[in-house]
C-alpha positions in Angstrom: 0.0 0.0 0.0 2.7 2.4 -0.7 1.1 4.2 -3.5 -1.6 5.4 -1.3 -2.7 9.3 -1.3 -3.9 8.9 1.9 -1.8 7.3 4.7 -3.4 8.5 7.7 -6.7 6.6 8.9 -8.9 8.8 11.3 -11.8 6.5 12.9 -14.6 7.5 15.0 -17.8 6.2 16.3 -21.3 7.3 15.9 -25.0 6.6 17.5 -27.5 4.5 15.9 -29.5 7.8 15.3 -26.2 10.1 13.9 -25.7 7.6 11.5 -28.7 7.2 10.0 -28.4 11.0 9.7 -25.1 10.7 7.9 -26.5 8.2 5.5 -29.6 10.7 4.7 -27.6 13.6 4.1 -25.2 11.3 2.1 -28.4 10.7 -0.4 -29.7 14.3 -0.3 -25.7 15.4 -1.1 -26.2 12.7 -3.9 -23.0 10.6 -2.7 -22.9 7.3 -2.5 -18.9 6.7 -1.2 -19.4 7.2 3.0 -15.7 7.8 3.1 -16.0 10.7 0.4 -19.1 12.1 2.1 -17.4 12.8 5.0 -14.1 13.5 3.9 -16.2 16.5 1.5 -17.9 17.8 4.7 -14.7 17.9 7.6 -12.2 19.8 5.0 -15.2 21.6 2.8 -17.9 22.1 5.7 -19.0 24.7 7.8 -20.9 25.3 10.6 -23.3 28.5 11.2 -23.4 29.7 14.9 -26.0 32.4 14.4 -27.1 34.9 16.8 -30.7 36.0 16.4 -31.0 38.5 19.1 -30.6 41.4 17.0 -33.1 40.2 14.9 -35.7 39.6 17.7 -35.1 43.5 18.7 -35.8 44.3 15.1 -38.9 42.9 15.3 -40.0 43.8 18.5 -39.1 47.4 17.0 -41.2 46.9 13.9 -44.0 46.0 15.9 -43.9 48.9 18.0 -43.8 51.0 14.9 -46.5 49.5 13.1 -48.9 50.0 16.8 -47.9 53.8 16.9 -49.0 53.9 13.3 -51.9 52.5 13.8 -52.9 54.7 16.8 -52.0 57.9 15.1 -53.7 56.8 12.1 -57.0 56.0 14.2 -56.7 59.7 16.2 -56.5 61.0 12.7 -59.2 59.7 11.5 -61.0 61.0 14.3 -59.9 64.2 14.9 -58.6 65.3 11.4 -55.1 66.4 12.9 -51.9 64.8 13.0 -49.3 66.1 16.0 -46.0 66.7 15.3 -44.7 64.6 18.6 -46.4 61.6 16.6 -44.6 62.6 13.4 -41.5 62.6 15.0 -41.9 59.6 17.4 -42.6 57.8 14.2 -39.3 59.1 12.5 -36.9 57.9 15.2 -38.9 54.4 15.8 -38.0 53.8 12.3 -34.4 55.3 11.9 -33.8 53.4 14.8 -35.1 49.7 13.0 -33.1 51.2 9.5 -29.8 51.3 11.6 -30.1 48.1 13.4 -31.4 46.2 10.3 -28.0 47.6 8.1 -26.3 46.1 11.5 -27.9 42.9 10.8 -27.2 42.3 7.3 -24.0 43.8 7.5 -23.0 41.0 10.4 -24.4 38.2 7.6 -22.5 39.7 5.1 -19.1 39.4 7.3 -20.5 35.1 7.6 
């Protein structure tokens, strides 16, 4: 066995249930060779450790923005007038969701 490209053996063992895993993601990656399959996915894989947090603010924020809305657009329709406080309000809630969403997507982009 002289010839061979590879001359260092790595084994490991696996559950009943992360091997049946293996094989299904083997068929879904369309690879039939187990060796290959993993092989592929230790030097070509990755793994995602995503933080959602900022996203859950954003859409806490987004909700608050679409509430205010909604209450100035039912005092409007009642009264006829508009207040500049609500105006305003309004303008912050949503330069504040516009910065954190560039945040966001700017942290994905860096992934």
């Amino acid at each position: 066995m002289e010839n061979r490209k590879r001359e260092h053996q790595i084994l490991f063992r696996v559950s009943e249930q992360e091997f049946k895993i293996i094989l299904e993601r083997m068929k879904l990656a369309g690879i039939q060779n187990r060796e290959t399959y993993i092989r592929k996915m230790v030097l070509d894989g990755y793994i995602l450790n995503v933080d959602f947090s900022d996203l859950r603010k954003v859409i806490v924020l987004l909700g608050n923005a679409s509430n205010n809305l909604n209450q100035i657009a039912k005092r409007v329709n009642i009264s006829n007038n508009i207040y500049k406080d609500d105006i305003k309000e309004l303008q912050e809630n949503y330069n504040k969701l516009w910065e954190m969403s560039k945040n966001i997507l700017n942290n994905f982009l860096k992934i």
